[in-house]
Backbone atoms as SQL, in Angstrom:
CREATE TABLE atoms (id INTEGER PRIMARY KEY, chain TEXT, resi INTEGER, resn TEXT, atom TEXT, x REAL, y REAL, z REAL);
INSERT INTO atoms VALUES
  (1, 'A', 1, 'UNK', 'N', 23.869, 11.563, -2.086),
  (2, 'A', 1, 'UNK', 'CA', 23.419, 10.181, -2.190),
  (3, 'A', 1, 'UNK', 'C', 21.929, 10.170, -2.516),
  (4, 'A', 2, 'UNK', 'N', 21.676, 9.226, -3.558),
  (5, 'A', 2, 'UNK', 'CA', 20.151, 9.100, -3.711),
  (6, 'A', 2, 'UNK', 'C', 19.204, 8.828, -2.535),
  (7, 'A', 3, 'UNK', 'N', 17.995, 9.268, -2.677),
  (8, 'A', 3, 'UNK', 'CA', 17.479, 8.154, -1.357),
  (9, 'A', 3, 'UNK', 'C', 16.288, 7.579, -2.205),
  (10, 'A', 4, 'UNK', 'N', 15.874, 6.526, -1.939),
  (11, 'A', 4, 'UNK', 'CA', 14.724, 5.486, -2.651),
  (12, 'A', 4, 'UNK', 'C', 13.922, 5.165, -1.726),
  (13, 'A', 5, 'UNK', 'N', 13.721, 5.543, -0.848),
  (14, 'A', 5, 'UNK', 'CA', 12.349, 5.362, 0.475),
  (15, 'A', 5, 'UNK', 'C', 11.766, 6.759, 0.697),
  (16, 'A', 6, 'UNK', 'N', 10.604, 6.881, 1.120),
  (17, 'A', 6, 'UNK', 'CA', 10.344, 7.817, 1.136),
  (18, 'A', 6, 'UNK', 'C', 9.358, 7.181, 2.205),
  (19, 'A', 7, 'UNK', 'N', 9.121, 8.362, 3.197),
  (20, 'A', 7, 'UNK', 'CA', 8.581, 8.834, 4.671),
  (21, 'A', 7, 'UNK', 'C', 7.317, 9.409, 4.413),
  (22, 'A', 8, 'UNK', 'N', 6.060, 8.666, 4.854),
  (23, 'A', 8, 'UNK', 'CA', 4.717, 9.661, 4.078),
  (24, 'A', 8, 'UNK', 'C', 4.765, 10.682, 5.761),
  (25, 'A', 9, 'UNK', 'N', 5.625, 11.431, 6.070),
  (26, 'A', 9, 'UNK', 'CA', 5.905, 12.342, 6.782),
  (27, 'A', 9, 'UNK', 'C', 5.265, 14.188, 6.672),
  (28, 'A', 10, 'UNK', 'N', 4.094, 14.232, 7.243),
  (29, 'A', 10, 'UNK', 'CA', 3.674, 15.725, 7.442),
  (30, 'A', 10, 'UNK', 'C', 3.944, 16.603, 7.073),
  (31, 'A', 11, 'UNK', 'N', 5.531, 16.369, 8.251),
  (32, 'A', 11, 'UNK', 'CA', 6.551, 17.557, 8.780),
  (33, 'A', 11, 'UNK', 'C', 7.411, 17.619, 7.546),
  (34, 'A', 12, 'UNK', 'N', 7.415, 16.831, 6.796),
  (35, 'A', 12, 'UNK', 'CA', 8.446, 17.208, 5.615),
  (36, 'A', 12, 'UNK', 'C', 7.971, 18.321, 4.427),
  (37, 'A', 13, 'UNK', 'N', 6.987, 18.352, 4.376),
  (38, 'A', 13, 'UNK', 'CA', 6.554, 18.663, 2.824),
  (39, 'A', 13, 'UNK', 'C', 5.757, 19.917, 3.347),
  (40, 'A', 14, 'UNK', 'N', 5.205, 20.914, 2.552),
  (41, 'A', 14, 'UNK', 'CA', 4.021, 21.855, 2.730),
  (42, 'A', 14, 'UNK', 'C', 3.066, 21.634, 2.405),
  (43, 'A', 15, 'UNK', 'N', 2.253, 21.884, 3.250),
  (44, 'A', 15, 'UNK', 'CA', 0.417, 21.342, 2.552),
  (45, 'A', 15, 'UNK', 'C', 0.408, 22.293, 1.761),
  (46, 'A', 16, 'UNK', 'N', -0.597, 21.480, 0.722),
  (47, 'A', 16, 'UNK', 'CA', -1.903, 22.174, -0.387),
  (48, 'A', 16, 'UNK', 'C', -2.984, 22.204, -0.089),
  (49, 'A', 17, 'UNK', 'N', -3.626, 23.659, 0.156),
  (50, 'A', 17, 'UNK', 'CA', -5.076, 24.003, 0.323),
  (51, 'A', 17, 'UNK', 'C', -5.691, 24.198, -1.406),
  (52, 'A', 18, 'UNK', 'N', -6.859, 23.789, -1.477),
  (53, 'A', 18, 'UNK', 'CA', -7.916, 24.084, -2.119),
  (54, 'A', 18, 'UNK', 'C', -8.806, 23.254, -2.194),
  (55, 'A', 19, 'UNK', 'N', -10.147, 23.167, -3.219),
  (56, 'A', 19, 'UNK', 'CA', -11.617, 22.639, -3.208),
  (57, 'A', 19, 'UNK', 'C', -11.651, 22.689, -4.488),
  (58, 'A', 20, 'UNK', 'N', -12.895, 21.453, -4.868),
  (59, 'A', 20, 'UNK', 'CA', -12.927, 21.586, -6.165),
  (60, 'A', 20, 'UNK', 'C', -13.309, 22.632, -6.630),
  (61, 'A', 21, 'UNK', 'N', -14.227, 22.290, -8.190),
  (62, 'A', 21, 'UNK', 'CA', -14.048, 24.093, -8.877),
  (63, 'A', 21, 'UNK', 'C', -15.479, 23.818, -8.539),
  (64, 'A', 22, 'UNK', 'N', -16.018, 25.362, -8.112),
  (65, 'A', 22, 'UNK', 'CA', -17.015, 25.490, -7.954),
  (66, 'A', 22, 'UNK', 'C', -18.252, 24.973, -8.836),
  (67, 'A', 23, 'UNK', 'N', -18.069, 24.754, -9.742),
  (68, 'A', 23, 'UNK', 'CA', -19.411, 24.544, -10.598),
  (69, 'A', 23, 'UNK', 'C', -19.046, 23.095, -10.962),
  (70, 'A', 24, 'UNK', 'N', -18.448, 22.323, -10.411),
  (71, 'A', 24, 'UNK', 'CA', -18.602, 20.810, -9.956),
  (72, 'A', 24, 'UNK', 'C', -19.527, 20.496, -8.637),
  (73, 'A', 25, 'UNK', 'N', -19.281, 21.357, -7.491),
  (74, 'A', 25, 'UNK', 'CA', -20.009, 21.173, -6.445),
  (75, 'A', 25, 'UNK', 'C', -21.338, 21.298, -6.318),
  (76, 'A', 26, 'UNK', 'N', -22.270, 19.974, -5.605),
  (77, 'A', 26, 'UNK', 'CA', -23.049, 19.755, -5.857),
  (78, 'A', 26, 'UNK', 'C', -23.965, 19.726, -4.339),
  (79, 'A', 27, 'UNK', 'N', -23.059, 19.732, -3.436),
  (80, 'A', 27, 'UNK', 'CA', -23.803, 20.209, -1.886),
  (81, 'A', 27, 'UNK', 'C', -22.064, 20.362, -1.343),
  (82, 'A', 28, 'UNK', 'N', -22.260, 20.993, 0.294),
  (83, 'A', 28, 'UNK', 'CA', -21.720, 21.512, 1.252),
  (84, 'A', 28, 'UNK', 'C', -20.403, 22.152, 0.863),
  (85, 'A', 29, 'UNK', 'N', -19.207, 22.513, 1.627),
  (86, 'A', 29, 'UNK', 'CA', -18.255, 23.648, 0.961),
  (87, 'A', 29, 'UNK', 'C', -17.061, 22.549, 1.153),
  (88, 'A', 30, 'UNK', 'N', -16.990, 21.418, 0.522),
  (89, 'A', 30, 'UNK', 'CA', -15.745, 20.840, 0.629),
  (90, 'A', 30, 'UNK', 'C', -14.866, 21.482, 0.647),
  (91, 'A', 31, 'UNK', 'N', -13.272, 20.897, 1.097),
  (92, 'A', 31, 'UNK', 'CA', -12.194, 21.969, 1.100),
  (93, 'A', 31, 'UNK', 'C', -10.931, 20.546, 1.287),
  (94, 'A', 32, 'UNK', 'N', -9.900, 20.876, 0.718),
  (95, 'A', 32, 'UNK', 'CA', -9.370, 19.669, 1.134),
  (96, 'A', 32, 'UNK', 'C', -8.034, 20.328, 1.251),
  (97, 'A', 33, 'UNK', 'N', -7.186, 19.405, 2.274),
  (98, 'A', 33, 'UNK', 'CA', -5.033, 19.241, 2.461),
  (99, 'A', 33, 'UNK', 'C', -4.979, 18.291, 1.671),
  (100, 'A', 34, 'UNK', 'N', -3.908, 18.677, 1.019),
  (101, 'A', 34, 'UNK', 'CA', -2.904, 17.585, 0.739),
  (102, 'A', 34, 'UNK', 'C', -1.490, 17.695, 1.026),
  (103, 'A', 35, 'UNK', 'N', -1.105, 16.436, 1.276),
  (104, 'A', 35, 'UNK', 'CA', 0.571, 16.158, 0.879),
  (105, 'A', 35, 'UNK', 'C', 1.221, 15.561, 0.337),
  (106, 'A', 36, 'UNK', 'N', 2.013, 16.342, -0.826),
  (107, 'A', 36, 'UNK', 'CA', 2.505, 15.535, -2.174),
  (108, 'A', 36, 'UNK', 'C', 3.931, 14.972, -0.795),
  (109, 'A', 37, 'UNK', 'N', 4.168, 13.692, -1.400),
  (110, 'A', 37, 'UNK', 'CA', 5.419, 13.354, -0.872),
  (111, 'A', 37, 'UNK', 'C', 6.258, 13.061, -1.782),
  (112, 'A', 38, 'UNK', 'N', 5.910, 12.231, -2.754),
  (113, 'A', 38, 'UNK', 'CA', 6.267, 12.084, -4.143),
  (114, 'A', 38, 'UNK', 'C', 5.898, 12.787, -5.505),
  (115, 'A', 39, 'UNK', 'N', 6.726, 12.987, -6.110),
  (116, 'A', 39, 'UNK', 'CA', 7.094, 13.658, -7.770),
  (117, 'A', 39, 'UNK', 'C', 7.724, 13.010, -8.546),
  (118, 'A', 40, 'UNK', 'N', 7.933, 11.990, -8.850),
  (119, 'A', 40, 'UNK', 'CA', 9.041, 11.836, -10.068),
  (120, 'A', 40, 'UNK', 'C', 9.237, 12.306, -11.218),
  (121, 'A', 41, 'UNK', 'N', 8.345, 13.481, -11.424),
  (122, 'A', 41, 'UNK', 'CA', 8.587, 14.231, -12.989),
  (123, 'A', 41, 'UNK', 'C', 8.193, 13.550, -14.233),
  (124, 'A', 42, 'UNK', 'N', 7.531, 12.590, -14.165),
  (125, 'A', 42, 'UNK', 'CA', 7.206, 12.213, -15.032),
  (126, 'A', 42, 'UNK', 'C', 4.975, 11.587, -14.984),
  (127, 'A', 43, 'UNK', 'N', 4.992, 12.047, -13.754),
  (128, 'A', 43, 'UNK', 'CA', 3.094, 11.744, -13.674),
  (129, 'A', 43, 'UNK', 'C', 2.614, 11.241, -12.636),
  (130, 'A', 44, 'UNK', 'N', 3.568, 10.625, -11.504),
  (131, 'A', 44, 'UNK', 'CA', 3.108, 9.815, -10.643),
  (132, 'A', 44, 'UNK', 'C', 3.433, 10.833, -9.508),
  (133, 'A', 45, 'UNK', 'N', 2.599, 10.414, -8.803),
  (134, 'A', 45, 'UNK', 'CA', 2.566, 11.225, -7.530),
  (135, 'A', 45, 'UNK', 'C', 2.030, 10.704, -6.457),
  (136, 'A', 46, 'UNK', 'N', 2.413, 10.526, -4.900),
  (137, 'A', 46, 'UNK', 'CA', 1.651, 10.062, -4.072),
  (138, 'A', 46, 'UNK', 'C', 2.063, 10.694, -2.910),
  (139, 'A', 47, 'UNK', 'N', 0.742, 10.690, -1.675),
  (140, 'A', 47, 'UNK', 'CA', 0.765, 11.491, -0.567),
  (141, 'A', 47, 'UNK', 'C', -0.305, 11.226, 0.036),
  (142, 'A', 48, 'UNK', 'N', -0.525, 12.222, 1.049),
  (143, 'A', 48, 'UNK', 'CA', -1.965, 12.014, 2.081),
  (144, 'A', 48, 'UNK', 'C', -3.122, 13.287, 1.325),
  (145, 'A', 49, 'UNK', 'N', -4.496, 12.797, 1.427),
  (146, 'A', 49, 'UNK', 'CA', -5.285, 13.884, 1.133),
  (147, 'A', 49, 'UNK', 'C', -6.282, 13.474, 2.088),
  (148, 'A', 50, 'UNK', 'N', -6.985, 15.338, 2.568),
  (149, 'A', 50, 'UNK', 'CA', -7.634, 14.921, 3.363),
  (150, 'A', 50, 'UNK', 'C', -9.245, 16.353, 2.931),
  (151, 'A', 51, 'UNK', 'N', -10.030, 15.563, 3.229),
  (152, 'A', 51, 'UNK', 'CA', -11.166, 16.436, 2.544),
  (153, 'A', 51, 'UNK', 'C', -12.263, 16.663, 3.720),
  (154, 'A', 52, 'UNK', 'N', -13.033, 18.106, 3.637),
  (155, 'A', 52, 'UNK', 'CA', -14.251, 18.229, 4.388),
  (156, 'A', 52, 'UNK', 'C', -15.243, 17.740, 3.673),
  (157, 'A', 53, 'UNK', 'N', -16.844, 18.047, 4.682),
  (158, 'A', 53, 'UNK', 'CA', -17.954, 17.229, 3.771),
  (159, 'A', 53, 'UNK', 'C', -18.259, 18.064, 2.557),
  (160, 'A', 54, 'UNK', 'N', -19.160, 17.276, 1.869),
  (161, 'A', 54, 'UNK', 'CA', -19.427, 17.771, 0.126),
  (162, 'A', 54, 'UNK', 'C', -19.522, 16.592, -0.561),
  (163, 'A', 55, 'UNK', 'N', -20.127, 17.140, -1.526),
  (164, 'A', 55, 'UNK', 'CA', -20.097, 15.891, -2.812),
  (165, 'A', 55, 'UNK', 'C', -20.241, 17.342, -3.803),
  (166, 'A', 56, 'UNK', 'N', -19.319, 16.334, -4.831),
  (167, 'A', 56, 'UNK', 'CA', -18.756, 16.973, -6.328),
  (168, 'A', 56, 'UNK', 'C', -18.389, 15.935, -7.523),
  (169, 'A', 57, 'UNK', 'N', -18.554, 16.469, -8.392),
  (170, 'A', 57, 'UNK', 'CA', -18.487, 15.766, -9.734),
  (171, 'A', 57, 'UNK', 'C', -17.107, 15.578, -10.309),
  (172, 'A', 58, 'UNK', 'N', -17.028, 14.601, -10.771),
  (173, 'A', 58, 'UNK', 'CA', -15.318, 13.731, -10.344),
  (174, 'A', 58, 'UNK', 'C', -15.352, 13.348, -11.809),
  (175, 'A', 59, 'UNK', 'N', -14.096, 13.186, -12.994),
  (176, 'A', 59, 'UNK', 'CA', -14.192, 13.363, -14.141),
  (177, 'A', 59, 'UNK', 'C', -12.282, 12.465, -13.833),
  (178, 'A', 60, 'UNK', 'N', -12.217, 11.263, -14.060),
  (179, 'A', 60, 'UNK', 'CA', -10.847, 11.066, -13.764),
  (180, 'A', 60, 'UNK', 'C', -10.402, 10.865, -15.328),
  (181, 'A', 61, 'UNK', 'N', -9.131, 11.335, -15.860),
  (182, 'A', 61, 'UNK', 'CA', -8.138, 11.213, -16.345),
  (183, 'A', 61, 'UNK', 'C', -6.810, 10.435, -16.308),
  (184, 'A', 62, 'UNK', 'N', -6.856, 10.256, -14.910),
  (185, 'A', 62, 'UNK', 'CA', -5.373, 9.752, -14.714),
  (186, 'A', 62, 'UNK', 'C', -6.235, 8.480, -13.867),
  (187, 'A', 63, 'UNK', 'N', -5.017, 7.512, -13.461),
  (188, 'A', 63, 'UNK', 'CA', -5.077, 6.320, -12.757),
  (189, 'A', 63, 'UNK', 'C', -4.347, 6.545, -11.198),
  (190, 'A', 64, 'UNK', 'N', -5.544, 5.848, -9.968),
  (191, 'A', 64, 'UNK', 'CA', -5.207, 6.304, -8.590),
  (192, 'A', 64, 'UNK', 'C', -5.256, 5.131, -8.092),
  (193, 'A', 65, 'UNK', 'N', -4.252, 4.712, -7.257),
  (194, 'A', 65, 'UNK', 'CA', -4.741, 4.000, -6.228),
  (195, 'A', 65, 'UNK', 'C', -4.808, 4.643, -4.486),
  (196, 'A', 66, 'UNK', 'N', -5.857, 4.269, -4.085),
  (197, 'A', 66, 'UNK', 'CA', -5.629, 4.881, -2.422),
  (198, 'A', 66, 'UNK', 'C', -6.793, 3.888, -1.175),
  (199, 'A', 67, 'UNK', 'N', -6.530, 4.531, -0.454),
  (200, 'A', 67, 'UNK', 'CA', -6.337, 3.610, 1.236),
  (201, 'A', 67, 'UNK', 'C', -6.987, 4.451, 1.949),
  (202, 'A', 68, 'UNK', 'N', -8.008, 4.181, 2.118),
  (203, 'A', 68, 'UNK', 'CA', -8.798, 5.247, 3.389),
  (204, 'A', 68, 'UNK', 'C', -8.276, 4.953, 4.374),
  (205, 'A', 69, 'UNK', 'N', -7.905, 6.032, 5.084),
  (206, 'A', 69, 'UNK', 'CA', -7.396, 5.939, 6.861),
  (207, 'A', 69, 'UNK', 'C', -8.435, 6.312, 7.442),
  (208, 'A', 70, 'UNK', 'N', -9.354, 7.655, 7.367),
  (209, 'A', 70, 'UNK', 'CA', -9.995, 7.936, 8.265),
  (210, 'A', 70, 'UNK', 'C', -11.489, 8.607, 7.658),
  (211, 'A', 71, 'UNK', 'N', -12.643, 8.022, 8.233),
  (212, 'A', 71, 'UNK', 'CA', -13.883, 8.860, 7.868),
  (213, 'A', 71, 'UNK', 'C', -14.561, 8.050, 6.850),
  (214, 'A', 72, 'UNK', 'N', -15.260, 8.714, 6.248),
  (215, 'A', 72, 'UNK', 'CA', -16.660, 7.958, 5.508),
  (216, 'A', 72, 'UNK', 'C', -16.815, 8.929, 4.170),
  (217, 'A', 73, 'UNK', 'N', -16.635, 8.201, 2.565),
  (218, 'A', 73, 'UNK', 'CA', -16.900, 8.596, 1.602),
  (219, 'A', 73, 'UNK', 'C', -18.012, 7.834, 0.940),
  (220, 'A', 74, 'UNK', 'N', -19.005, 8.263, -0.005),
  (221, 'A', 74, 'UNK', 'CA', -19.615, 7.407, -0.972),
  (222, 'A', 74, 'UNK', 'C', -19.204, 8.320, -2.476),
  (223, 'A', 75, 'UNK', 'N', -18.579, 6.822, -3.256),
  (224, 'A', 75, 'UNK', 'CA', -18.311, 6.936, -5.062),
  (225, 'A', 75, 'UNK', 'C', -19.632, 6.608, -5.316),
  (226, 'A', 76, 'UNK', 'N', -19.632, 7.149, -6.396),
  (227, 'A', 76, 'UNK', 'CA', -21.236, 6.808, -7.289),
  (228, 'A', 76, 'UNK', 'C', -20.262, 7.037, -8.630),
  (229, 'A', 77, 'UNK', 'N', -20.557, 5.951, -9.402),
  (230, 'A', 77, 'UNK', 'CA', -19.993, 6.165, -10.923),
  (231, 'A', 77, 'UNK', 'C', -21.531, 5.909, -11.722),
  (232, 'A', 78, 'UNK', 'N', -21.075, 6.883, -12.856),
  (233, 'A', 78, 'UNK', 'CA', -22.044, 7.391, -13.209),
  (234, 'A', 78, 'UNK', 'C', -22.752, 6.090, -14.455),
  (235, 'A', 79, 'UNK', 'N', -24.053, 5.991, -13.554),
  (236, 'A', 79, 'UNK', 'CA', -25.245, 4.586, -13.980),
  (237, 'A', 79, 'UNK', 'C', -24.805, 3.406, -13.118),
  (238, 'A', 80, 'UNK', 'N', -24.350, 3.531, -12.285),
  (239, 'A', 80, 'UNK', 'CA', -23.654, 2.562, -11.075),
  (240, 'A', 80, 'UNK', 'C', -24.134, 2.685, -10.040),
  (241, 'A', 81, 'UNK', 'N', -24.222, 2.003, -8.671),
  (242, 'A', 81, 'UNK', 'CA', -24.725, 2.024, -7.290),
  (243, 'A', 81, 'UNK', 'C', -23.332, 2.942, -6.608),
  (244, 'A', 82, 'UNK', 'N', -24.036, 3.266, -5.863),
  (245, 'A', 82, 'UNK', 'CA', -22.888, 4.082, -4.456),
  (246, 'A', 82, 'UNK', 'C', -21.979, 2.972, -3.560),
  (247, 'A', 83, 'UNK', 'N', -20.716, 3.453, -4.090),
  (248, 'A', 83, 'UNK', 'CA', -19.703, 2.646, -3.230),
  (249, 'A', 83, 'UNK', 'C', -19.130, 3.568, -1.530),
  (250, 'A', 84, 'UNK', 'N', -19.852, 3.093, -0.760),
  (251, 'A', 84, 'UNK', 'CA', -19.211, 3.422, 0.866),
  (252, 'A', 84, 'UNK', 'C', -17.536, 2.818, 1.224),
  (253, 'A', 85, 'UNK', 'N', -17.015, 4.022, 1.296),
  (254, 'A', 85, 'UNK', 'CA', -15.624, 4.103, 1.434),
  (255, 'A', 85, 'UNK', 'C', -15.177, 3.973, 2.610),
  (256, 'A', 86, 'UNK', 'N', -14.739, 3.445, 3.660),
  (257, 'A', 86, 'UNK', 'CA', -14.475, 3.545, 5.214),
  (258, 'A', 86, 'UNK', 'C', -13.187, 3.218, 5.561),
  (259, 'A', 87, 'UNK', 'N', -12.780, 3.465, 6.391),
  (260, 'A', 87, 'UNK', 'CA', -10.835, 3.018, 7.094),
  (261, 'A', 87, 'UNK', 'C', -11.225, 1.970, 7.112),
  (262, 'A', 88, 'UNK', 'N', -9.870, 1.984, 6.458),
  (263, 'A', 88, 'UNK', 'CA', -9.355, 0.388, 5.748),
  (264, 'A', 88, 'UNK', 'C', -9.299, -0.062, 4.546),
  (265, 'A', 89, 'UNK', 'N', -10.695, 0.415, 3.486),
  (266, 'A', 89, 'UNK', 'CA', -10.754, 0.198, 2.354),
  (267, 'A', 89, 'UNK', 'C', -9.797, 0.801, 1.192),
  (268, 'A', 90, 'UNK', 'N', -9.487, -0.049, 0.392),
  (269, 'A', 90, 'UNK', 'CA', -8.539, 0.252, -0.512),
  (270, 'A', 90, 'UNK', 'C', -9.012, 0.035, -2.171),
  (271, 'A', 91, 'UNK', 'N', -8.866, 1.045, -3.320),
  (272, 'A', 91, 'UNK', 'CA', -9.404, 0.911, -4.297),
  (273, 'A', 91, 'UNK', 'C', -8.484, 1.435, -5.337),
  (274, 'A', 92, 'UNK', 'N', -8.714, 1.340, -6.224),
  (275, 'A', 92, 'UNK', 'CA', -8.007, 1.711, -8.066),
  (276, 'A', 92, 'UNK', 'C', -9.401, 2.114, -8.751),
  (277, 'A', 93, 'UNK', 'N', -8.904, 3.766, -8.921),
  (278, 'A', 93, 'UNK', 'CA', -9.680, 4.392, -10.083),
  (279, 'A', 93, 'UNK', 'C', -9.157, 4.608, -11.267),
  (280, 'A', 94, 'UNK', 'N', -9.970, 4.169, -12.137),
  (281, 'A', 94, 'UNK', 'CA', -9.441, 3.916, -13.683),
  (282, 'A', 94, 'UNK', 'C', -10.063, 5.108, -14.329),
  (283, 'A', 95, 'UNK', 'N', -8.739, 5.417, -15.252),
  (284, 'A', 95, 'UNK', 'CA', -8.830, 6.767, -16.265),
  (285, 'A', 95, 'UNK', 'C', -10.504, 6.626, -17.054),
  (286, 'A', 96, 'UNK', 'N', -10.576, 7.604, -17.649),
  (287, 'A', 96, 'UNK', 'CA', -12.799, 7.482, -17.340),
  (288, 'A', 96, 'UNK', 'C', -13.639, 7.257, -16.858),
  (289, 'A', 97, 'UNK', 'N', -13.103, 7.125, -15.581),
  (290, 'A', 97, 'UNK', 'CA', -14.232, 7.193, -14.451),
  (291, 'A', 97, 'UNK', 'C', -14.741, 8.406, -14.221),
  (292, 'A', 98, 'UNK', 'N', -16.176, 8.555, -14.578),
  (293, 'A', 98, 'UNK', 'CA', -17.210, 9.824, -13.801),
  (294, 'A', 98, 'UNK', 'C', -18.241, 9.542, -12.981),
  (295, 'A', 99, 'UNK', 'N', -17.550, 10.557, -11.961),
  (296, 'A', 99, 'UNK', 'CA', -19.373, 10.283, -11.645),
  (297, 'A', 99, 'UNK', 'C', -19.429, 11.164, -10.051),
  (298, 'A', 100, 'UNK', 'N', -19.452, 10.892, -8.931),
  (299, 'A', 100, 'UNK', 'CA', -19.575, 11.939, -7.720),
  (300, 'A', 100, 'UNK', 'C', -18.733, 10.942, -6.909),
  (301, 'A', 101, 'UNK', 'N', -18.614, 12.063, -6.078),
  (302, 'A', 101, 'UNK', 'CA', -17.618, 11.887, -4.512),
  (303, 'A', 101, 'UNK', 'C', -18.329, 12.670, -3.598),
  (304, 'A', 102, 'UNK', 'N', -18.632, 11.937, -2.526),
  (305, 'A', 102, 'UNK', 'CA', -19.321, 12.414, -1.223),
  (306, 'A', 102, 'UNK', 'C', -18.521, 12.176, -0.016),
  (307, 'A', 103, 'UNK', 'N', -17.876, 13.405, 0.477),
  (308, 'A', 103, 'UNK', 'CA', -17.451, 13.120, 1.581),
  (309, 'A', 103, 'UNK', 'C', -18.585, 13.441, 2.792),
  (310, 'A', 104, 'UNK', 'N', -18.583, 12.097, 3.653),
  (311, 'A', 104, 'UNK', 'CA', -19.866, 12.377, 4.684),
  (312, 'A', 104, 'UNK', 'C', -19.758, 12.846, 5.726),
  (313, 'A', 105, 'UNK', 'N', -18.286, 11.966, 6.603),
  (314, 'A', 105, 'UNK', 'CA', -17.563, 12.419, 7.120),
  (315, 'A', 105, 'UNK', 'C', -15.922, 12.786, 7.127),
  (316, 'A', 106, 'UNK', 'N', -15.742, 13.958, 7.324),
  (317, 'A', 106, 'UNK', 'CA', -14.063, 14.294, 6.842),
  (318, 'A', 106, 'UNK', 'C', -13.322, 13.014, 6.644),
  (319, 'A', 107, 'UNK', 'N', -12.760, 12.873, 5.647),
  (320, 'A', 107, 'UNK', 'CA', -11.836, 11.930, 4.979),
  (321, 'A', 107, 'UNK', 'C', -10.652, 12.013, 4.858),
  (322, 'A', 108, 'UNK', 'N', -9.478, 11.379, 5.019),
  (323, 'A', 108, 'UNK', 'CA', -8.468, 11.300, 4.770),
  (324, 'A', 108, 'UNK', 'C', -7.887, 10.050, 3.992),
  (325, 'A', 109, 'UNK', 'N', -6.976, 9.620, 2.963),
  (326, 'A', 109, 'UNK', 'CA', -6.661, 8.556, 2.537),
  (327, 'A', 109, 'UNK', 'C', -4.992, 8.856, 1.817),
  (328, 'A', 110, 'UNK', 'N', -4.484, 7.546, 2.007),
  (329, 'A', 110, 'UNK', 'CA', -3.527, 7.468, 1.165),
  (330, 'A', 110, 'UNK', 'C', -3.371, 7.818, -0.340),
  (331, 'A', 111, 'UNK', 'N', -2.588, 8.294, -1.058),
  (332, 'A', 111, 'UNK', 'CA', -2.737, 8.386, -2.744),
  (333, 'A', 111, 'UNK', 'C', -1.648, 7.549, -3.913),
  (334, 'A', 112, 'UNK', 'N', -1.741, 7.097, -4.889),
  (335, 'A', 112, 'UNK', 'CA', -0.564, 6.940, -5.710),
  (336, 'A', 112, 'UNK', 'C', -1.340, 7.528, -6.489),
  (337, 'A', 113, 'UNK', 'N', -1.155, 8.339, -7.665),
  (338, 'A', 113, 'UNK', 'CA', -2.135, 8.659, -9.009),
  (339, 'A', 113, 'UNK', 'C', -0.921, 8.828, -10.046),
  (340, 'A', 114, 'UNK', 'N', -1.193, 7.948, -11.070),
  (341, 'A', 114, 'UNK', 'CA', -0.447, 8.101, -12.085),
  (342, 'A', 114, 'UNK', 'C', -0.975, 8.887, -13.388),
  (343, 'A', 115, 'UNK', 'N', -0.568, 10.277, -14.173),
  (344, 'A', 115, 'UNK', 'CA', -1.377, 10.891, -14.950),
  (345, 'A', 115, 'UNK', 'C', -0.804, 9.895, -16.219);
């Protein structure tokens, strides 16, 4: 039987370790989990990600929406002011967006990203 709900559940899935690529990073040793919960094989994907502190240079391609649950980020798009990210806030990043990500304090947020 199909199932069409999906559980943003931990225990289901295996985390993904890694950090951006080094020669994006621009202070401290970010490192981030994730959990894909969704795949549909065709670009979209959504799950939990959760990041240490750092700021790095962010180059988007694809389209995201996500939901901070926990901790403190600042976006800076590039020739733009710094956007402070906090639980609760919810945003859409649009394909050509550059510019930095600062995690200040460990972050976690919801994801949809469509490539």
């Amino acid at each position: 039987m199909a199932q069409h709900f999906v559980k943003f559940d931990k225990d289901d899935v295996e985390v993904e370790t890694g950090a951006p690529d080094k020669e994006k990073i621009k202070s401290g040793r970010p490192a981030y989990k994730m959990w894909n919960f969704e795949d549909d094989g065709n670009g979209l994907y959504a799950g939990i990600w959760e990041c240490s502190a750092g700021e790095w240079e962010i180059d988007y391609t694809e389209w995201e929406f996500f939901h901070i649950l926990e901790g403190v980020s600042v976006l800076t798009e590039e020739g733009g002011e710094p956007v402070k990210l906090t639980a609760g806030d919810s945003f859409v990043i649009r394909p050509g967006f550059k510019g930095r990500w600062k995690v200040v304090e460990p972050t976690k947020k919801h994801y949809v990203v469509k490539v």
